[in-house]
C-alpha positions as CSV (number, residue, x, y, z in Angstrom):
1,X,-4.5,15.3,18.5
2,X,-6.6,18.0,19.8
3,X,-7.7,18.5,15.9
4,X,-9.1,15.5,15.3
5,X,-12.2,16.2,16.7
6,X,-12.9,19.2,14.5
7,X,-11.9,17.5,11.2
8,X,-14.8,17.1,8.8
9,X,-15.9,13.2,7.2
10,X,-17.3,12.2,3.7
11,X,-18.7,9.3,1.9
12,X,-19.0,8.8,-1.9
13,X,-20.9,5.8,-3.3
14,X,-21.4,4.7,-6.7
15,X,-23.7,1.2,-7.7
16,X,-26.8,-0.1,-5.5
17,X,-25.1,0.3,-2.4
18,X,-26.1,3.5,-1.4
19,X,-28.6,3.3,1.4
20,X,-31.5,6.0,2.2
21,X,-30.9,8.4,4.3
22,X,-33.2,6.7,6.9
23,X,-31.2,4.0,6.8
24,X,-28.2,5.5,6.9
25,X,-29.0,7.7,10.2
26,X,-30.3,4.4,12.1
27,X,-27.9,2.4,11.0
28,X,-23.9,4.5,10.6
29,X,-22.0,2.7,8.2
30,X,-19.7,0.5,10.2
31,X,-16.1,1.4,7.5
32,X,-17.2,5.5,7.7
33,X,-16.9,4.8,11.8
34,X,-13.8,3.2,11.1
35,X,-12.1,5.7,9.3
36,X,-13.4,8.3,12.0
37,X,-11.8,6.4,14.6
38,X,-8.4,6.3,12.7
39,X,-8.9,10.4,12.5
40,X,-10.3,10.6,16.1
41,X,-6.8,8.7,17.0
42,X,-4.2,10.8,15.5
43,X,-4.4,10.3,11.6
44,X,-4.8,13.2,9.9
45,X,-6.2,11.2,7.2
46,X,-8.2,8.3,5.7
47,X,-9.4,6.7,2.3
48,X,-10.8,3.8,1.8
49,X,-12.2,1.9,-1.2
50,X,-14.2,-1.1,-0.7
51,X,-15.7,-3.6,-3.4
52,X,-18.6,-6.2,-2.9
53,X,-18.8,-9.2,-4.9
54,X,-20.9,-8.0,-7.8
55,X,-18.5,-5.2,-8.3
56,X,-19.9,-2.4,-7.1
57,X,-17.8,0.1,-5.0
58,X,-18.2,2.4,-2.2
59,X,-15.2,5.4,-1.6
60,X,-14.8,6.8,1.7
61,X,-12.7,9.5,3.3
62,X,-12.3,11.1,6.9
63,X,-10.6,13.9,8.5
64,X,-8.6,16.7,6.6
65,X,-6.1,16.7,2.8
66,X,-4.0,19.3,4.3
67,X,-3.4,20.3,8.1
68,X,-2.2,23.9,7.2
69,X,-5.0,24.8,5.3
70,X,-8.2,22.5,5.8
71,X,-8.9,21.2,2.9
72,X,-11.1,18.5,2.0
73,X,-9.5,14.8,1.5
74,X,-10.1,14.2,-2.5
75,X,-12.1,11.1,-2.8
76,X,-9.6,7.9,-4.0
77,X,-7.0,10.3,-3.9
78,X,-3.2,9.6,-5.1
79,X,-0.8,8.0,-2.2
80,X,2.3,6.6,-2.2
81,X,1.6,2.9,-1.9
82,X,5.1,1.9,-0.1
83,X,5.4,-2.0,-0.3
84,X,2.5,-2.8,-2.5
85,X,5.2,-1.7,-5.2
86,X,6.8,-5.4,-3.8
87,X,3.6,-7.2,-5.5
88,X,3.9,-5.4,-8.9
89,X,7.3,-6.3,-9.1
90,X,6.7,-9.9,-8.5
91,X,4.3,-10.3,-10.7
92,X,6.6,-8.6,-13.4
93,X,9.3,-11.6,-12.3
94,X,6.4,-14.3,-12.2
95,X,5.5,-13.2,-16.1
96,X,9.3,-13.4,-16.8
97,X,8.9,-17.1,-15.4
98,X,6.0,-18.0,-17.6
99,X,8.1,-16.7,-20.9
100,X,11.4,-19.0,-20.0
101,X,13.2,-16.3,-19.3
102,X,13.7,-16.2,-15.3
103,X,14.1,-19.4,-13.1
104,X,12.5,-19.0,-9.6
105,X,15.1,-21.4,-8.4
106,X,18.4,-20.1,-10.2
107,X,21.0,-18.3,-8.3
108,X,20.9,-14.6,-8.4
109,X,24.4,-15.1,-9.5
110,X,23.0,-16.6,-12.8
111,X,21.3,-13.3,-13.5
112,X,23.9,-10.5,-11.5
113,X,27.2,-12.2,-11.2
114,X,29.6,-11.3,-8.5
115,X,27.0,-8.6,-7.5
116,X,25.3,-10.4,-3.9
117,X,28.9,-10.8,-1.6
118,X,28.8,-9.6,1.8
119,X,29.3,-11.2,5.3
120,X,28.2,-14.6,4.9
121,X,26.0,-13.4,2.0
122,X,26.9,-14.9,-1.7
123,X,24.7,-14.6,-4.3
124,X,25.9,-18.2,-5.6
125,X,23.6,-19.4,-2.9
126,X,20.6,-17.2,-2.4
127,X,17.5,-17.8,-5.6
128,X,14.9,-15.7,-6.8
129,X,12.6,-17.5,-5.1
130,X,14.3,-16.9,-1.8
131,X,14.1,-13.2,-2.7
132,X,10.6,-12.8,-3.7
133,X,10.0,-14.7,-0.7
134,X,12.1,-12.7,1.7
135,X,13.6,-16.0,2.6
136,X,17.3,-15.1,1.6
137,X,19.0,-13.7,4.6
138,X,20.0,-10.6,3.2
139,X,20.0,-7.5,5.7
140,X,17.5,-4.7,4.9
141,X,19.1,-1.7,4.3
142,X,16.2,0.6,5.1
143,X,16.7,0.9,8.8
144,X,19.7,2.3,7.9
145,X,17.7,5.8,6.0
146,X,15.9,8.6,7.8
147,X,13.0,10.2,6.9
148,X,15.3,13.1,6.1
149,X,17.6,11.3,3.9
150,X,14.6,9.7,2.2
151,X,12.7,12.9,0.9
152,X,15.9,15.0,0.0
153,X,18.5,12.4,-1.5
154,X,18.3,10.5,-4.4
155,X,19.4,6.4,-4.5
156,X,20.1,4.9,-8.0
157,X,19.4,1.1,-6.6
158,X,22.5,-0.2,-6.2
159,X,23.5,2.6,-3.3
160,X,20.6,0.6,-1.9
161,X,22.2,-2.7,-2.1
162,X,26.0,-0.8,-0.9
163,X,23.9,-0.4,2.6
164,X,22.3,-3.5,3.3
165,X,25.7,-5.5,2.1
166,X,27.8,-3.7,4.7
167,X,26.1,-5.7,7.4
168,X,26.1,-9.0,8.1
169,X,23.7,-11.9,6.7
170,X,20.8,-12.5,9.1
171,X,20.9,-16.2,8.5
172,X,21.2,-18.9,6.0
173,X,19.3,-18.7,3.2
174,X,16.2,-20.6,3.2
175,X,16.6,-21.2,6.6
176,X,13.8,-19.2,7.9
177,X,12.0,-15.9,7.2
178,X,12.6,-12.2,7.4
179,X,11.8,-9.1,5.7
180,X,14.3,-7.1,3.6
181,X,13.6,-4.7,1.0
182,X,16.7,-5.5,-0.1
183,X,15.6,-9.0,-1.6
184,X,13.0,-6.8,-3.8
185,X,15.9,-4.7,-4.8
186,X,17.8,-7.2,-6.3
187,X,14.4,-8.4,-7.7
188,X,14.4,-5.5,-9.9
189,X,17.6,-5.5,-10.7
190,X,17.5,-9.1,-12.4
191,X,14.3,-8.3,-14.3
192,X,16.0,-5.2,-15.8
193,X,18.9,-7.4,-16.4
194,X,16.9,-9.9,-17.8
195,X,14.8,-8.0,-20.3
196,X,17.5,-5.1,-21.1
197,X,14.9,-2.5,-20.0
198,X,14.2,0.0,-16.9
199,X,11.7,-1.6,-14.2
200,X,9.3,1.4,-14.5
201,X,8.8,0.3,-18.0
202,X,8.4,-3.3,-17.4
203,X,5.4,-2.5,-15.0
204,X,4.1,0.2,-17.0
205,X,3.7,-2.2,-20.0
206,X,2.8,-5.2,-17.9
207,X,0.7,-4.4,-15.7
208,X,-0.8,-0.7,-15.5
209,X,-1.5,-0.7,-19.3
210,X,-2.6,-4.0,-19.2
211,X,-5.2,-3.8,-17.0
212,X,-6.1,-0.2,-16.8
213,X,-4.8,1.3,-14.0
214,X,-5.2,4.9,-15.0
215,X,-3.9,6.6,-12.0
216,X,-0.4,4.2,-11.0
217,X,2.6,5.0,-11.8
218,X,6.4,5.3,-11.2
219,X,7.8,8.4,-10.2
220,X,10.8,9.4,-12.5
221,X,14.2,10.2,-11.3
222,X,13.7,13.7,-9.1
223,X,10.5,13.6,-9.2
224,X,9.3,14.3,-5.5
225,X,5.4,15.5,-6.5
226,X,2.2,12.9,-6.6
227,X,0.6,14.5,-10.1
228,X,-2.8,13.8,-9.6
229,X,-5.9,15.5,-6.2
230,X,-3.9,14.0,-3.1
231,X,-3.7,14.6,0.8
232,X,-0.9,15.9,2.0
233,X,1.4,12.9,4.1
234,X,2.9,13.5,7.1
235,X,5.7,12.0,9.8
236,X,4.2,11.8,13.6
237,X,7.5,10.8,15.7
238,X,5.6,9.5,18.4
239,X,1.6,9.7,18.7
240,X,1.1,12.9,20.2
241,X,3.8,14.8,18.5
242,X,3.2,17.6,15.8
243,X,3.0,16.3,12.1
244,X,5.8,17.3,10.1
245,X,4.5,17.7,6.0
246,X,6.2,14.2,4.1
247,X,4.2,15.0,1.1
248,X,6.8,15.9,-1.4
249,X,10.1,13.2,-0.9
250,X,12.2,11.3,-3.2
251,X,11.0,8.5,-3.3
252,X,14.2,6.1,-5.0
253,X,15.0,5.2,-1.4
254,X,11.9,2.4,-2.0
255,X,12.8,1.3,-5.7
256,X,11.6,-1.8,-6.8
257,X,10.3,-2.7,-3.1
258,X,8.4,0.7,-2.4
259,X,8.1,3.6,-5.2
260,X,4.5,3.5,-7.2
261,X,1.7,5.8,-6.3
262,X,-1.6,4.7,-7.2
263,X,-5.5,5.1,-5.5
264,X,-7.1,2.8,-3.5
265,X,-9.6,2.2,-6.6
266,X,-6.6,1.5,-8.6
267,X,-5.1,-1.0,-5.8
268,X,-8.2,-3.0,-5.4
269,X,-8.3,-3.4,-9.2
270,X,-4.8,-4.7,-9.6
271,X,-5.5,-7.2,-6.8
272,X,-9.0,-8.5,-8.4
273,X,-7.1,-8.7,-11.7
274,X,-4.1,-10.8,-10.1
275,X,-6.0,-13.5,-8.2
276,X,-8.4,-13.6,-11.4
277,X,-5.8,-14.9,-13.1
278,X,-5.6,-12.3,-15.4
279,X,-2.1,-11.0,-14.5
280,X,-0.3,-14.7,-14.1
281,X,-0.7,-18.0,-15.9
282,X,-2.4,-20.6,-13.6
283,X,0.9,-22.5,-12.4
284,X,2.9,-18.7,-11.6
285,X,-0.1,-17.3,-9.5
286,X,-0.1,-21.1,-7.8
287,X,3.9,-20.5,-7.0
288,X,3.0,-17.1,-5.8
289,X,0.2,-18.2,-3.4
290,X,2.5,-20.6,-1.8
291,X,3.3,-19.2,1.7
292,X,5.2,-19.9,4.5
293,X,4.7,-18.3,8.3
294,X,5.4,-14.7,8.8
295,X,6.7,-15.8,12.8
296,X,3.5,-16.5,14.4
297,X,1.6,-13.2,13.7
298,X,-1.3,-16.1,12.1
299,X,-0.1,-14.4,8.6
300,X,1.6,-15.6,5.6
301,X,4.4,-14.7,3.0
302,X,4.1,-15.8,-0.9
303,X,5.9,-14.7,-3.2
304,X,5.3,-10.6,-3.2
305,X,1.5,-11.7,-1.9
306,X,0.8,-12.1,1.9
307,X,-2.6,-13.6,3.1
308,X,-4.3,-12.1,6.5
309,X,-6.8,-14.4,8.4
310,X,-10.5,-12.1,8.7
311,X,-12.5,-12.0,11.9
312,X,-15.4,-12.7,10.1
313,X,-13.4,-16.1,8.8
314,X,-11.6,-17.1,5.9
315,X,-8.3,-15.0,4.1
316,X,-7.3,-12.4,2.4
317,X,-4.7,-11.5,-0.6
318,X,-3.0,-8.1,-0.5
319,X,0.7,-6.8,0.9
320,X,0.5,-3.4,2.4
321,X,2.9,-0.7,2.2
322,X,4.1,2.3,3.3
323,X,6.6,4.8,2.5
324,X,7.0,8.2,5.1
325,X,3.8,10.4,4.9
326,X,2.0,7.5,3.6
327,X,0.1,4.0,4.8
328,X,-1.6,1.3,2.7
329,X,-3.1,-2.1,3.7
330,X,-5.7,-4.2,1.9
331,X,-6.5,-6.8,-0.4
332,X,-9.0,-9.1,-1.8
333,X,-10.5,-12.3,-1.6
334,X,-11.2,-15.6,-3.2
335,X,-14.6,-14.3,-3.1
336,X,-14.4,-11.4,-4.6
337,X,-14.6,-8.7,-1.8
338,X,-11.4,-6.0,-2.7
339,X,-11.0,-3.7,0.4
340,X,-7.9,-0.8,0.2
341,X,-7.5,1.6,3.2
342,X,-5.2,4.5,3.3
343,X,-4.0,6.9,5.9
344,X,-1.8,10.0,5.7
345,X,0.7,9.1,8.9
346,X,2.8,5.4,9.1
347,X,1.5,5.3,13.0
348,X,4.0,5.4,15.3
349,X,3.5,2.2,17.5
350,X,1.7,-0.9,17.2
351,X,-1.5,0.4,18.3
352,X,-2.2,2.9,15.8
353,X,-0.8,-0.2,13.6
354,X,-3.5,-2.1,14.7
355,X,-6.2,0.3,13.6
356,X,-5.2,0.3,10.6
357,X,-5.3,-3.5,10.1
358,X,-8.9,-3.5,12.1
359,X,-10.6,-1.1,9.9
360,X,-9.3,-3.6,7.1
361,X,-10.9,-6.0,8.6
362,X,-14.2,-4.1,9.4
363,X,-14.4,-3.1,5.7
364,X,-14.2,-7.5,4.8
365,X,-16.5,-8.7,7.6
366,X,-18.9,-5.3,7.9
C-alpha cells in the first residue's frame, strides 16, 4: 500500500520502562519496529499493549486511525476483539461449573432439549465440554456470512444456529478437533438458560465489573458504533486491494463467540486476572488449561484458552480474535508477561497472518 510509507508512528510509556532518548536512538525498540512492519505491509493500523513482570506497561501504536482523513491512532484504542469474546464466555460457563449449576460433561440436551438436531448432529450426544472445546462436530455457520451481511443484518442467536444446522456434522463428537463458532453459540445459549438471564449481563456482572475492565463491553442490539477514541477498521479483499471502511457493522453475527469490544490494556488485564486465578476456582481454570492439539500447527485448544509455543521458549495463554475491520492476538504467561496486539485489517492470506502472530512473539521474547 503505497500509503504505508507516509503513515506517521507513536509510542506511549507509563512505569520505569521508558528509556532515554539516547538509548532509544541506538537502540529502536524491537515491538515499535514491529508494529511498523505490520503498517509498512498493508495494515492501516496497529496497537499494542505490552506488560513486564512487575506490572508496568508500555502502549504503542503505528500507522493512521482513519484512512480518509489522517488521523492519529488513539493510544489503547477500542477494537472489536472478535474471538477473544470465546474466552469470556467460557469463563462465565467455568463459574457456572464451580456453583453446581452446569456439568462440563452433561449433554447440551440436558440444558436445550431438542434444540442441537441436524445431519448426524444430536444434541443427546455432543457435552459442554465438547463445545467449549470445539470438539463437538458441529458445522460453523460463519463461512456461510459476508462481510456485507455482517455489518448491515442483525442475528438474534439462534438464526446463527438455523445456518450451521443446515449442513452436515463434520465428524463424531469427540472424535477429533475443529473450530466452530457455532459450539460457542450454543455456549451462550445454555448459560442464559441456565441462569434465566441475557449473556451480556452474565459477563458484565462476572467478569468486567469484577475485575475492572472499564472500557469492555457488549454492544446492544443495533448498536453498530465502538463508544469510546477508536481507529477506524477496514476489509482488504486481497493484499493490495483498496480498504473498504468496516468500522461501523452489526456485530450479532459473532454473539457469544465474537461480539465484545475492549482495549488491548483491558485484554491484557482480563488474561493476568484469569490465569491468576482470580476469575476461576483452582480445579475450573485446571479443566480449562487442559488442551488437546490444534492439527499440528505446535498449538493447543482448552477450553475457550489456547496456548502458543514463544521463540524465545516456553507458552503462552490468550485466544485471538477477529471480527471484519478488526484483528486481535495475544496473551499472557505463567510468568507474568501480558502482550495484546491489534490491527485494523483481518489480513488477507497467511502471510500478513503470520505478522501478526510474529510481532506477538517479538513483544514476549523482545
Amino acid at each position: 500500500m503505497a500509503a504505508a510509507a507516509a503513515m506517521a508512528v507513536a509510542v506511549m510509556t507509563t512505569g520505569a520502562l521508558a528509556p532515554s532518548p539516547a538509548t532509544a536512538a541506538a537502540r529502536p525498540d524491537a515491538v515499535q519496529q514491529g508494529l511498523n512492519a505490520l503498517v509498512r505491509d498493508g495494515q492501516p493500523a496497529a496497537l499494542a499493549s505490552v506488560e513486564d513482570r512487575a506490572g508496568r506497561t508500555r502502549t504503542y501504536t503505528a500507522g493512521v486511525g482513519d484512512l480518509a482523513t489522517g488521523a492519529k491512532v488513539p493510544r489503547d484504542g477500542q477494537v472489536r476483539i472478535g474471538s477473544n469474546t470465546k474466552t469470556f464466555t467460557a469463563v462465565v460457563v467455568l463459574q457456572l461449573v464451580a456453583e453446581g449449576k452446569i456439568s462440563l460433561d452433561a449433554k447440551v440436551d440436558d440444558y436445550l432439549p431438542d434444540l442441537v438436531r441436524g445431519k448426524g448432529i444430536d444434541g443427546r450426544r455432543i457435552t459442554v465440554r465438547e463445545l467449549l472445546q470445539h470438539t463437538s462436530g458441529i458445522p460453523e455457520y460463519g463461512e456461510h456470512i459476508t462481510d456485507e451481511e455482517m455489518r448491515d443484518r442483525y442475528f438474534e442467536p439462534r438464526d446463527l444456529l438455523d445456518i450451521a444446522l443446515k449442513y452436515e456434522a463434520e465428524f463424531e463428537p469427540g472424535e477429533k478437533w475443529s473450530y466452530s463458532n457455532t459450539n460457542y453459540v450454543l455456549a451462550g445459549l445454555i448459560v442464559q438458560k441456565v441462569t434465566g438471564r441475557p449473556l451480556a449481563e452474565e459477563m458484565d456482572r462476572r467478569i468486567m465489573k469484577r475485575i475492572g475492565l472499564r472500557h469492555t463491553y457488549f454492544p446492544a442490539p443495533g448498536d453498530k458504533t465502538i463508544r469510546e477514541p477508536h481507529p477506524r477498521g477496514y476489509a482488504r479483499s486481497s493484499a493490495d486491494a483498496t480498504p473498504v471502511d468496516y468500522t461501523e457493522v452489526d456485530p450479532s453475527a459473532g454473539w457469544a463467540a465474537g461480539q465484545l469490544i475492549s482495549t488491548n490494556s483491558d485484554l491484557n488485564r482480563f488474561f493476568t486476572a484469569l490465569l491468576d486465578g482470580r476469575l476461576l476456582p483452582p480445579a475450573q481454570l485446571a479443566q480449562m488449561r487442559t488442551t488437546v492439539p490444534v492439527g499440528d500447527t505446535g498449538m493447543h485448544y482448552g477450553l475457550g484458552l489456547m496456548s502458543r509455543k514463544l521463540s524465545c521458549g516456553g507458552v503462552y495463554w490468550g485466544h485471538g480474535g477477529d471480527l471484519v475491520g478488526y484483528e486481535t492476538r495475544g496473551g499472557v504467561t505463567d510468568d507474568g508477561r501480558a502482550v495484546s496486539v491489534a490491527v485494523t485489517s483481518i489480513p488477507p492470506d497467511s502471510a500478513g497472518m503470520r505478522g501478526v502472530e510474529k510481532a506477538v512473539d517479538t513483544a514476549f521474547c523482545r
